[in-house]
C-alpha positions in Angstrom: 31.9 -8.0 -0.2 34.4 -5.0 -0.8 34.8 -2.1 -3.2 37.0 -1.5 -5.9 39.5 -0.3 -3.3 39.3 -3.0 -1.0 37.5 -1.8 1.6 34.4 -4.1 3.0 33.8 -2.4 6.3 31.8 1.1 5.0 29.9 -1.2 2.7 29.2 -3.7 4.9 28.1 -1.7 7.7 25.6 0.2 5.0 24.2 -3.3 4.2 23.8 -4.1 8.1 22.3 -0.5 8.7 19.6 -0.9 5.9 18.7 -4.6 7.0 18.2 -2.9 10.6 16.1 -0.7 9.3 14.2 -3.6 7.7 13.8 -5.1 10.6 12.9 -1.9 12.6 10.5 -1.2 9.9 8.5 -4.6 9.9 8.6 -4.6 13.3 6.7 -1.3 13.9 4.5 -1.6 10.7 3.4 -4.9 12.5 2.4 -2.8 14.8 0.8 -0.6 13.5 -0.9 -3.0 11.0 -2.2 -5.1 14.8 -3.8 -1.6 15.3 -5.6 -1.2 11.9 -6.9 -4.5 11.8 -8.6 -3.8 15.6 -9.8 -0.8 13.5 -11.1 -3.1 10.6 -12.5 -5.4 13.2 -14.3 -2.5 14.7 -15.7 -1.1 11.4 -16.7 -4.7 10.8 -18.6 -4.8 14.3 -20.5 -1.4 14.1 -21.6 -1.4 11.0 -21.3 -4.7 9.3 -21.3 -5.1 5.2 -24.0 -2.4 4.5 -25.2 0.1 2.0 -24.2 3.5 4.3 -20.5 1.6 4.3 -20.6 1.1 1.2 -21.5 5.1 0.4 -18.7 6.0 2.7 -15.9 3.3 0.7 -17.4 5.4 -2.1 -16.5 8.6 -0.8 -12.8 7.7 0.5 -12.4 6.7 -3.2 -13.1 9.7 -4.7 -10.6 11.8 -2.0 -8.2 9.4 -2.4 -8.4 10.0 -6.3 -8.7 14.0 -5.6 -6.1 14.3 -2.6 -5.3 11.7 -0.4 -2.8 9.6 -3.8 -0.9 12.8 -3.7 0.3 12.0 -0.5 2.1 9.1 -1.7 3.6 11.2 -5.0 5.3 13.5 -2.6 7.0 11.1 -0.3 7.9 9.3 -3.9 9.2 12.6 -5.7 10.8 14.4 -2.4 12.7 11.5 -0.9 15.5 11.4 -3.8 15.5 15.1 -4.2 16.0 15.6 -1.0 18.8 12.8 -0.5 20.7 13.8 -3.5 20.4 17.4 -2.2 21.8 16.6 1.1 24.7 14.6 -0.2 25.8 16.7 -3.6 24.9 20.4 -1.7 25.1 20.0 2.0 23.1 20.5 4.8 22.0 23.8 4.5 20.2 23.9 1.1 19.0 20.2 2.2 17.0 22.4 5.3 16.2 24.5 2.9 14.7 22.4 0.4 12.9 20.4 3.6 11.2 23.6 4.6 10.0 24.0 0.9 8.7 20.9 0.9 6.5 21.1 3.7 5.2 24.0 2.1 4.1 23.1 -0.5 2.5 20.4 0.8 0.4 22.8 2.7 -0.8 25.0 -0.2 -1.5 22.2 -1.9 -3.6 20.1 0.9 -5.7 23.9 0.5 -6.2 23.8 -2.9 -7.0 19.9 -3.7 -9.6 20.2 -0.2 -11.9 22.5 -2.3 -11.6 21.2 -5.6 -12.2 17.9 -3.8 -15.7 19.5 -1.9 -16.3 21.1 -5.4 -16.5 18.8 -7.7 -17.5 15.1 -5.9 -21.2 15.9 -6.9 -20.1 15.5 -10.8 -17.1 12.5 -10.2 -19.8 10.6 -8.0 -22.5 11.1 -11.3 -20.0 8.4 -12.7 -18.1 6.8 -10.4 -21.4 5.9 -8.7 -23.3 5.3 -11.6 -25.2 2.0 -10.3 -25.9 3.7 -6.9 -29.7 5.1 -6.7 -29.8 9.0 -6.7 -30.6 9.0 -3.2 -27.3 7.3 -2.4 -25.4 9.7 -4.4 -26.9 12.6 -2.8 -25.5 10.8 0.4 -21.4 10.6 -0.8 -22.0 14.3 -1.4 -22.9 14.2 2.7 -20.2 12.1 3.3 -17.4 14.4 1.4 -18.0 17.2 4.2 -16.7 14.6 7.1 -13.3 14.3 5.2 -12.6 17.5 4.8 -10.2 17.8 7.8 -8.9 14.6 7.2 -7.8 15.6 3.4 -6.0 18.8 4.7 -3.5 17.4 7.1 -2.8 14.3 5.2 -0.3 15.8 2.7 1.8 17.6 5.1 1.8 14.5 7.3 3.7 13.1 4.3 5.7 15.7 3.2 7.1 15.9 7.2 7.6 11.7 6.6 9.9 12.4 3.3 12.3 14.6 5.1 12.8 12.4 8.1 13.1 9.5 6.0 15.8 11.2 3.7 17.9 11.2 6.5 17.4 7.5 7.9 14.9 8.7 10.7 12.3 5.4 9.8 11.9 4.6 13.2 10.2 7.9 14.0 8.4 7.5 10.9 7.0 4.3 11.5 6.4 5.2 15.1 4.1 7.6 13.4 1.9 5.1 11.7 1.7 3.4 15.1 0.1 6.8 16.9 -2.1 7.1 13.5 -3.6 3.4 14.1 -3.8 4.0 18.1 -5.7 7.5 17.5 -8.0 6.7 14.9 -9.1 3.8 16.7 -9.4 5.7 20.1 -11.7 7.9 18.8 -13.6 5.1 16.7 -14.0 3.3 20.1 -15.5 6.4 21.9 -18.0 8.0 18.8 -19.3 5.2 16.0 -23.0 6.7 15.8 -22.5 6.6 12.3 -20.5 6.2 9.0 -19.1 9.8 9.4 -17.5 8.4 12.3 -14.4 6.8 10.2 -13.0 9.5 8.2 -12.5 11.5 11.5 -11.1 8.9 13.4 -8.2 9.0 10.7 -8.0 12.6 11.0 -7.7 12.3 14.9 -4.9 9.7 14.2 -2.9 12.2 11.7 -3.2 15.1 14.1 -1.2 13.1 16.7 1.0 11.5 14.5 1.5 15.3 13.2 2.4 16.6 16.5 4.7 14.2 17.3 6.8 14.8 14.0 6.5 18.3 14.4 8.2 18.2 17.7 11.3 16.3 16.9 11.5 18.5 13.8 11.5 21.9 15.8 15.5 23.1 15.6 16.4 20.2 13.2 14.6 21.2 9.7 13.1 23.8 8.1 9.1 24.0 8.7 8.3 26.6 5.9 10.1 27.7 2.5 10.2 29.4 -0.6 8.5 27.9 -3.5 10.9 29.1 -5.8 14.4 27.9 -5.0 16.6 26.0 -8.0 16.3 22.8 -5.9 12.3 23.2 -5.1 11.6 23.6 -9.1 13.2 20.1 -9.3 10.9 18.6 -6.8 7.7 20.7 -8.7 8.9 19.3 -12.3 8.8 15.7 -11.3 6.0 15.9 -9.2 3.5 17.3 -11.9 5.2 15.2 -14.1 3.8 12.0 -11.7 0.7 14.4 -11.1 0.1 13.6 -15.2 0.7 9.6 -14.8 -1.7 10.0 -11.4 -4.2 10.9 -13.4 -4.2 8.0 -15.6 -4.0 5.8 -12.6 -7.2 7.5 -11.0 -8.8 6.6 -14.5 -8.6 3.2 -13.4 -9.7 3.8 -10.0 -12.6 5.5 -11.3 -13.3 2.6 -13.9 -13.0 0.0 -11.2 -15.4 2.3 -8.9 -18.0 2.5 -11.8 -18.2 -1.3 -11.8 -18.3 -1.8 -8.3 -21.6 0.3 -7.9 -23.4 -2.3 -9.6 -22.5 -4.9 -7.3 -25.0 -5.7 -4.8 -25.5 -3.6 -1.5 -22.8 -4.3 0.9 -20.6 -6.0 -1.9 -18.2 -2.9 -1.8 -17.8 -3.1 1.7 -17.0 -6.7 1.5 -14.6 -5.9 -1.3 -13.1 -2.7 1.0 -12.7 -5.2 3.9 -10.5 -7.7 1.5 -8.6 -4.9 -0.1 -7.7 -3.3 3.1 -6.4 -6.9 4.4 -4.3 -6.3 1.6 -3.1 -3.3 2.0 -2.0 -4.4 5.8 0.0 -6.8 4.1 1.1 -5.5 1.8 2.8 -2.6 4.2 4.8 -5.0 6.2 5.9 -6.9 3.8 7.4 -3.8 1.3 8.6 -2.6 4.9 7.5 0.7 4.5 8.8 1.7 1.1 12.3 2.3 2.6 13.9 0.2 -0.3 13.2 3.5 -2.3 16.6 4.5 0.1 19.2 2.1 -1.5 17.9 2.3 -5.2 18.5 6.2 -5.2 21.5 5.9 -5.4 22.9 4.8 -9.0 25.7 1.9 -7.9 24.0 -1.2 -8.7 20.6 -0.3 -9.1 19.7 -3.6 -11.3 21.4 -6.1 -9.1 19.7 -4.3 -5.8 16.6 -4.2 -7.9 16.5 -7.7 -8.7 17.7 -9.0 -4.9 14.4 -7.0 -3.8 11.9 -8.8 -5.8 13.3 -12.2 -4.4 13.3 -11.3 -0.8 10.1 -10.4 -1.4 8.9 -13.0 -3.5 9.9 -15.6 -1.2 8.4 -14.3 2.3 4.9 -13.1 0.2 4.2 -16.1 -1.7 3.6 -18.7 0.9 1.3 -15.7 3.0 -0.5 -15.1 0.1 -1.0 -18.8 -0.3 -2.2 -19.7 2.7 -4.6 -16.6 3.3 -6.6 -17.5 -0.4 -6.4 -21.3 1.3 -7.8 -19.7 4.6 -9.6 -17.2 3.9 -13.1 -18.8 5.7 -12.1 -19.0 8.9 -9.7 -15.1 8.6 -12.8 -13.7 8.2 -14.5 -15.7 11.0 -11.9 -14.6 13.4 -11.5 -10.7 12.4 -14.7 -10.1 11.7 -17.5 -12.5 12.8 -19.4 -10.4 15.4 -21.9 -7.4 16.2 -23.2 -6.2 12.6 -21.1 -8.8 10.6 -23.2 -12.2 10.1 -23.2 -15.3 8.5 -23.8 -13.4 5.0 -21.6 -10.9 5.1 -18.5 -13.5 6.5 -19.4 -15.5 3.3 -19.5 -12.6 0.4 -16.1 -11.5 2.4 -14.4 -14.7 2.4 -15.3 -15.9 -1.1 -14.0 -12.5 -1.8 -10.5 -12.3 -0.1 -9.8 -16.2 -1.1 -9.6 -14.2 -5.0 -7.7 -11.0 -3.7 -5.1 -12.3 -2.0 -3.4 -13.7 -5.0 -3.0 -10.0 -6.0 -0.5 -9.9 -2.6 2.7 -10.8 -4.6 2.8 -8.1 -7.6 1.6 -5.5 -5.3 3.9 -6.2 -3.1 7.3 -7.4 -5.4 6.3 -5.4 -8.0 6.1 -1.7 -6.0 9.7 -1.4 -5.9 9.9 -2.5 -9.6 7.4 0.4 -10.2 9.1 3.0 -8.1 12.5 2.0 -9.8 10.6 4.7 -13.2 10.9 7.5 -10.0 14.5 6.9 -9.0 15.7 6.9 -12.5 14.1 9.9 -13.2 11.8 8.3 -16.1 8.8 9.0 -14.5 6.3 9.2 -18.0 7.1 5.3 -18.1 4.3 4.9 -15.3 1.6 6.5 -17.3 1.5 3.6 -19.7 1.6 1.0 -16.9 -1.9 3.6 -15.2 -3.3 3.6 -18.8 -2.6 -0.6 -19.2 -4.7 -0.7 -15.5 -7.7 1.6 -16.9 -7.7 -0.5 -20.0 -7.5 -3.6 -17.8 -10.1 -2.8 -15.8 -12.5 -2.1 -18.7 -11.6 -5.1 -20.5 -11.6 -7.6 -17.7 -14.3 -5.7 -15.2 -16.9 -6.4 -18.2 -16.4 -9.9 -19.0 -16.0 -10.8 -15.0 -18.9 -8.9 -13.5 -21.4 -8.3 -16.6 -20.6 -11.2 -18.6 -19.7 -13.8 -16.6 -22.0 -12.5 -13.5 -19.2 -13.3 -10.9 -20.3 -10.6 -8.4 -18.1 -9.5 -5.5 -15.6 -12.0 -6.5 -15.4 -11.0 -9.9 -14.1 -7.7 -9.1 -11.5 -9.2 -7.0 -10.3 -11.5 -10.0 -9.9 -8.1 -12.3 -7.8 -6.5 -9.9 -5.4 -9.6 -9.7 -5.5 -9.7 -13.4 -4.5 -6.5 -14.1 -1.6 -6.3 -11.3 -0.1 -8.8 -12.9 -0.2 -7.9 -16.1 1.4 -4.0 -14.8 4.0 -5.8 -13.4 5.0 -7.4 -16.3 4.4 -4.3 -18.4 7.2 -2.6 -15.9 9.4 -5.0 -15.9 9.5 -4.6 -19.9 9.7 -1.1 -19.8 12.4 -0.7 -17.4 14.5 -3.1 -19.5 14.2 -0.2 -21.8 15.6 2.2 -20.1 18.4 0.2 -18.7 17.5 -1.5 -16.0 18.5 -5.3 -16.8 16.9 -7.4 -14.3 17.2 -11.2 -14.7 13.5 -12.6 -15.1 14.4 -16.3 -15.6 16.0 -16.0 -11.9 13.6 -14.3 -10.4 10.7 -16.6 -12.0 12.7 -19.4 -10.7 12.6 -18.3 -7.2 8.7 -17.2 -7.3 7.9 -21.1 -9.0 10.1 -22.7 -6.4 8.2 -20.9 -3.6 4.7 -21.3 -4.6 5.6 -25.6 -5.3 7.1 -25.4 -1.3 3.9 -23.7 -0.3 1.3 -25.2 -2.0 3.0 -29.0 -1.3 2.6 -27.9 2.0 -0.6 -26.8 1.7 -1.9 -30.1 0.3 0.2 -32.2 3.0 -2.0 -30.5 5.9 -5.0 -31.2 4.3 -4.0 -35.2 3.8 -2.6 -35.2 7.6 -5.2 -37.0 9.7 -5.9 -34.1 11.8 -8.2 -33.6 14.0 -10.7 -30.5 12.6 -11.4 -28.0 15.3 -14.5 -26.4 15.7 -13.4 -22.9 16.7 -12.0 -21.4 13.6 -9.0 -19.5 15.8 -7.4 -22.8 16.9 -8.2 -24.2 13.2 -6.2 -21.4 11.5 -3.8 -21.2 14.7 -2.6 -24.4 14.0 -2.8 -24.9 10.4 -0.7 -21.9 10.4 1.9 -23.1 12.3 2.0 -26.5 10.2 2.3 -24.5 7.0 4.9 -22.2 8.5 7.0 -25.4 9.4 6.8 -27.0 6.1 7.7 -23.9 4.3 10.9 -23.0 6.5 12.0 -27.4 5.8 11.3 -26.1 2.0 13.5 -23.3 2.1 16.1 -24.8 3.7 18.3 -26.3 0.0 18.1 -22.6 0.0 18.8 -21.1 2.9 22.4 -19.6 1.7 21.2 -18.6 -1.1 18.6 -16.7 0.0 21.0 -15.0 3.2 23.3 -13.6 0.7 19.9 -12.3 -1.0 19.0 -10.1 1.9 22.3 -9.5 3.0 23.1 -7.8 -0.3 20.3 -5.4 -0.9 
């Protein structure tokens, strides 16, 4: 593929940089992923699906709504700034605006850490609402033990949007790896109680910290004015998505309001299919570094569209096959110490639900970060108040109508990422961005025929059922996997110039 002017090499070797860093990034998120579900497994071990785990769930919800989200805003908002400042001003206002950055991250981390100690008494009054008094008293306890966790956080990702900016992803995702290694290190060696797991992850950020701090020294600016031109640009957007945040924490703290009614452990079960999630999730959007490619303005549909195919195709048939196996996941990651036969069977009827919502939170992130890039940020606050209003709606009929539980709760989530996805994909066509839903459907039916035909073939084979449920899902996996890859192969060169074009 050449420009305009004939030449093919500089944009070809951009393509093959950026599906190395693909690569490198799903790699090392595997990693580090390996290393948080040896956490999860842990968790899962010490202190089973439980009312004290489901107070501490509780409590990471409300600092994740108070500081931890903001973590994500900033590598969202800085990353483009910071890139456009680099290529349009140089390298010296680029330091500049670096050491700025981390800054403010810092001041900020300060300031949201009180409010957060401040005012969880009040948020929990709500959020907890079907919790007993005695509990809530409890994630007031709890808050104290995150304290050092929510003041490095920020700055951890403030450091993480200046090395990405300039293509450093490898240090970046090396840091998730010593994050995972160090929180579990310190899980292994002190797990008296609950309080245990928000400083393991503050043990983990500290090295992590270190470690970018180091190769920083004598490359970047540490510290900075608040007040520069470029720095104001960075401050406008990000109170901008500070406003949409808030919106989207509305939802969180719906959905939190519904889940204290579920039964005792139920959050925990919910927490321990969410987080599954999550792992996969963060592989599979290969750490956000698509956010790279769509800052810049040449093609931004087309490389838009191409995304949410290359994901579409690899997440379906996982998500697939995890709602299809989600018994014997569970048995394998979890089944031991504290976690019994009830809590493997809330959690597994659980995950078989969540796991459908693996495509749209995974295929639909870059279609949501696309408002960022374009500088339309405002757009997401209708997509947060669609999820709050989703949440509502759907949490009432699932869990107090219908009387669904644990699984209910999963169902509403799935509902309503769907529905923001589509709710995106509308608005973006709005402001330009013309994506080509018929072809991207047609690629996202296409994969889930391949994978559920496989699916059914397995369980029609006349194979012989193993008792242990790690050589069950072993080799069911590996059957699936086959079938799929015979599936995809009418559109194998299709999908190469897919991924080669991104």
């Amino acid at each position: 593929m050449s420009d305009p002017s004939g030449n093919s090499a500089p944009l070809a070797g951009t393509q093959r940089g950026f599906l190395k860093s693909m690569l490198s990034a799903t790699g090392v998120s595997i990693a580090a992923q390996l290393l948080a579900f040896l956490r999860q497994i842990m968790t899962a071990a010490y202190f089973g699906v439980a009312r004290e785990l489901d107070i501490y769930f509780m409590t990471y919800a409300i600092a994740t709504i108070m500081v931890l989200s903001f973590g994500a805003i900033l590598d969202s908002v800085g990353i483009p700034h910071l890139v456009r400042t680099r290529e349009e001003q140089g390298e010296a206002t680029f330091r500049e605006l670096a050491g700025s950055l981390v800054a403010f991250s810092v001041v900020l981390a300060l300031v949201l850490s009180a409010l957060f100690i401040a005012a969880t008494p009040l948020v929990a009054r709500f959020m907890a609402a079907g919790f007993p008094e005695a509990d809530r008293q409890e994630i007031r306890s709890m808050a104290v033990s995150f304290l050092p966790w929510t003041c490095i956080a920020l700055p951890y990702y403030a450091l993480c949007s200046v090395f990405k900016s300039v293509h450093r992803f490898s240090l970046v995702f090396t840091g998730e790896v010593v994050i995972a290694l160090g929180s579990v290190l310190f899980l292994a060696l002190h797990h008296s109680s609950v309080t245990a797991l928000p400083l393991s992850y503050f043990a983990g950020y500290v090295f992590a910290s270190v470690l970018l701090l180091a190769y920083a020294a004598g490359r970047f600016r540490l510290w900075g004015s608040l007040r520069t031109d470029a720095m104001k640009g960075v401050t406008r957007n990000f109170f901008e998505l500070f406003g949409a945040n808030q919106l989207a924490s509305l939802a969180t703290v719906i959905e939190r309001f519904f889940q204290s009614f579920l039964p005792a452990g139920g959050i925990s079960a919910l927490n321990y299919s969410s987080q599954m999630t999550v792992a996969a999730t963060s592989v599979l959007t290969f750490r956000e570094i698509f956010i790279v490619p769509l800052s810049s303005a040449d093609r931004r549909a087309e490389k838009l569209e191409r995304l949410v195919i290359a994901i579409t195709v690899v997440v379906v048939p996982v998500m697939i096959f995890i709602a299809a196996y989600a018994g014997d996941i569970v048995a394998v990651l979890f089944e031991r110490g504290r976690f019994d036969q009830s809590a493997k069977a809330v959690t597994a009827a659980t995950l078989s639900v969540y796991a459908l919502v693996l495509l749209p939170s995974t295929a639909g992130l870059p279609v949501f970060r696309m408002f960022q890039v374009i500088d339309r940020i405002r757009m997401t606050a209708v997509v947060y108040l669609l999820g709050a209003l989703n949440f509502a709606v759907f949490g009432s009929i699932f869990l107090f109508g219908a009387r669904m539980g644990t699984p209910g709760m999963a169902l509403t989530v799935v509902v309503n990422s769907y529905l923001s996805v589509l709710v995106s994909l509308v608005l973006l066509r709005k402001c330009g961005v013309m994506t080509n839903w018929v072809r991207m459907s047609a690629y996202g039916v296409y994969t889930a025929f391949i994978s559920l035909a496989a699916l059914g073939l397995i369980r029609v084979l006349p194979l012989a059922a193993p008792h242990n449920p790690f050589v069950a899902l072993l080799v069911s996996g590996c059957l699936f996997s086959m079938l799929v890859l015979l599936g995809y192969l009418p559109l194998w060169r299709r999908l190469k110039q897919v991924i080669y074009n991104v």
